[in-house]
N, C-alpha and C positions, 0 to 999 in steps of 0.2 A: 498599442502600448510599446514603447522602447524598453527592450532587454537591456539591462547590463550583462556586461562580458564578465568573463571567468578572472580574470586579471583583478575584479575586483576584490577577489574571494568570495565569493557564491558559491555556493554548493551545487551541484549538478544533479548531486537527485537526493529528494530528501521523503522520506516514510515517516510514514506519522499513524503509531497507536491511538485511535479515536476514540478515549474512555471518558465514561461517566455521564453517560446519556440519561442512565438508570436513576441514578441518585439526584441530576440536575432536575428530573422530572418529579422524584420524590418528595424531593426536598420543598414545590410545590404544589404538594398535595395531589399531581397528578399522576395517573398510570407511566410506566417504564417505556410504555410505546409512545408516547408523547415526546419524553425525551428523544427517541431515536428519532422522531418525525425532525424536529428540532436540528438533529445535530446534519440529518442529512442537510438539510435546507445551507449548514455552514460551511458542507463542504464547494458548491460555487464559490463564495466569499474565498475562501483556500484558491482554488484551482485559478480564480481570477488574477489573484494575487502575485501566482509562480513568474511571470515574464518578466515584468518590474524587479523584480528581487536573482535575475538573473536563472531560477529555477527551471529547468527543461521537467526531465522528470518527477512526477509526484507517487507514492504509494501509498493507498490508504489501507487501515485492515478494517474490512466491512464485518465479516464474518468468519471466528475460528473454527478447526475442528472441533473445540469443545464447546460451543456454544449450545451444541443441540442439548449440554446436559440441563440448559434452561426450561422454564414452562411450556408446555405446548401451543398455548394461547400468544407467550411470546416469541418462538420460533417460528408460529404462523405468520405472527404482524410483521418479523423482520421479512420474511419469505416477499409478504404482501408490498412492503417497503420497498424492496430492490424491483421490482419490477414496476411501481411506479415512476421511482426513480428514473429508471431509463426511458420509458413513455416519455415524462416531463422535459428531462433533459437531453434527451437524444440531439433534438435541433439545434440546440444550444451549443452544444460542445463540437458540434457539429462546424459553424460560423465561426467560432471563437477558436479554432486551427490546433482543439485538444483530441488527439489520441487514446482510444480508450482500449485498455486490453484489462483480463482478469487472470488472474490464475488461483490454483488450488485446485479441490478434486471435485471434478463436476458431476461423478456418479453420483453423487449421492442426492443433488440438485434435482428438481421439478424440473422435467424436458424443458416446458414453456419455457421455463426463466431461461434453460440452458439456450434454447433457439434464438431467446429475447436478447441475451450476454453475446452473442455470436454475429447476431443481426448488427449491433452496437458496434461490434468490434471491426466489421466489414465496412461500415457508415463511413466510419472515422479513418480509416484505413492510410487513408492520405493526407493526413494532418500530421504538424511536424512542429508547434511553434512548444505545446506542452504535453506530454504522453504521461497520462494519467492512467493508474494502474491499481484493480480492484481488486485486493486479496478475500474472494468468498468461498466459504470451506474452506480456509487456508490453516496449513499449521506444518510448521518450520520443519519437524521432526518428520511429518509425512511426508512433506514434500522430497527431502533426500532420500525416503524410503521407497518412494515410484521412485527417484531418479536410479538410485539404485538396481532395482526393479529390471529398469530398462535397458541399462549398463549391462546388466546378466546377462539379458537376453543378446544384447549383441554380441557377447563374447561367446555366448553359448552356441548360437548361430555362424561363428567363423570368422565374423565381420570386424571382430574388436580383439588384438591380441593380448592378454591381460597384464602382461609386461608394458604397456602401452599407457596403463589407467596410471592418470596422476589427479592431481586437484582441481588441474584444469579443466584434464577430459570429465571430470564428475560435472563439473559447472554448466559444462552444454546442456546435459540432461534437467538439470533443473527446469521448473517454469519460468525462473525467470533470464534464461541464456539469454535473451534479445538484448537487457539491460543491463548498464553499469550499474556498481554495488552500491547502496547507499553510502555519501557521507558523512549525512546528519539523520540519525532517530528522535524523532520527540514523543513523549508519550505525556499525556492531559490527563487528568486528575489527581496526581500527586499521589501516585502508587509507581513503586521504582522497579517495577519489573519489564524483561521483556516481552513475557507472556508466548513463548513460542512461535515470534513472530520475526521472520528471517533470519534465519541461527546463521545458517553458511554466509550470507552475502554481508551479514552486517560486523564482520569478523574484528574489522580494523574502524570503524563508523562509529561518529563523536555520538554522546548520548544524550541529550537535555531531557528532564523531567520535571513538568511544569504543575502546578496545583490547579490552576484553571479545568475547568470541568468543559469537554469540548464543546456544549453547545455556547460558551461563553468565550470561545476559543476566538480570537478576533484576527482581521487581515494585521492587524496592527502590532498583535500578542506574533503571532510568524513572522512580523519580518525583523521585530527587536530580537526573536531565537538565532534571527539568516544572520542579523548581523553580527551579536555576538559571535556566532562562527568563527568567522573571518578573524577573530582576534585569537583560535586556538591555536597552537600551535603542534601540528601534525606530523610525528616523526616515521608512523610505521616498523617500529624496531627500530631503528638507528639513533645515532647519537650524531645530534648537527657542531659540529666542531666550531 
């Protein structure tokens, strides 16, 4: 597939809150884990879609910090979910030149998965066409709080002189230092929140909030949000004369 370039106004990386797995599955009378099975399955569709719409980076949120306050029965199924996920689609993304990293905290994760998320991340290592980025365990607030965390530590240690710390040097420490900040957030179900999900990076990043329930979420619905984009008009504080 041919990229478009950035000249066209494309976003360069676009995040996207994956909600309403639950209710799309409710809503037919099926279990909540249905839905989730569902919506995974539409994140290919997504991920295929980024080159064509000029999109390098994607982030998706898989799993938040507070997710675990859900069922047991449904924290297991998501558990059981990401790990077939990545069985399934390992090879896949693998051919199709997608990079896969995760971030968030991995203590709290089942080793397996964690070996399984690492094995994934190594695979892919050398793909470069779409870098696809898995928020599990993730929550915006925690995350600055390890970055934080380790910021201490290096000042405390001699390494970091604390006259030194500005917003930038915090950014390193984040998960996600490799990547630029999102342009565009979308969030699916027509709930307008951001739900703690990249507080620091999505400072200055447009917002769309779509009613669409994500397993209904189409290549088609992402690239009429890419294109509206391009029609906003992005000052960052300033005032264009």
């Amino acid at each position: 597939m041919a990229a478009r370039n950035k000249e066209q106004g494309a976003p360069t990386h676009v995040a996207v809150i994956m909600d309403g797995n639950g209710r799309w599955a409710q809503s037919r009378g099926r279990p909540r884990l249905f839905g989730h099975q569902a919506g995974a399955r539409r994140v290919r569709e997504i991920v295929q879609a980024c080159p064509d719409l000029g999109i390098r980076y994607l982030t998706i949120f898989a799993f938040s910090t507070e997710n675990w306050k859900r069922t047991q029965a449904e924290v297991s199924g998501l558990m059981t979910l990401f790990r077939r996920y990545i069985q399934k689609e390992a090879q896949a993304l693998l051919a199709e030149g997608v990079r896969v990293r995760f971030i968030g905290d991995r203590d709290r994760l089942d080793p397996k998965l964690v070996e399984m998320m690492q094995s994934l991340e190594s695979l892919t290592a050398g793909n470069d066409l779409v870098h696809l980025t898995i928020a599990l365990n993730y929550g915006g607030r925690d995350e600055v709080a390890r970055a934080t965390k380790r910021l201490a530590r290096e000042v405390a240690a001699g390494r970091l002189n604390p006259e030194d710390v500005d917003a930038e040097t915090l950014a390193h420490y984040l998960d996600t230092c490799v990547l630029p900040d999102p342009d565009l957030v979308i969030r699916t179900s027509g709930e307008a929140r951001i739900s703690n999900f990249l507080l620091w990076q999505s400072a200055y990043a447009e917002y769309e909030f779509t009613p669409i329930l994500w397993p209904d979420f189409t290549a088609e619905h992402f690239a009429r949000i890419v294109g509206e984009y391009a029609l906003r008009d992005r000052r960052f504080g300033a005032v264009i004369a």
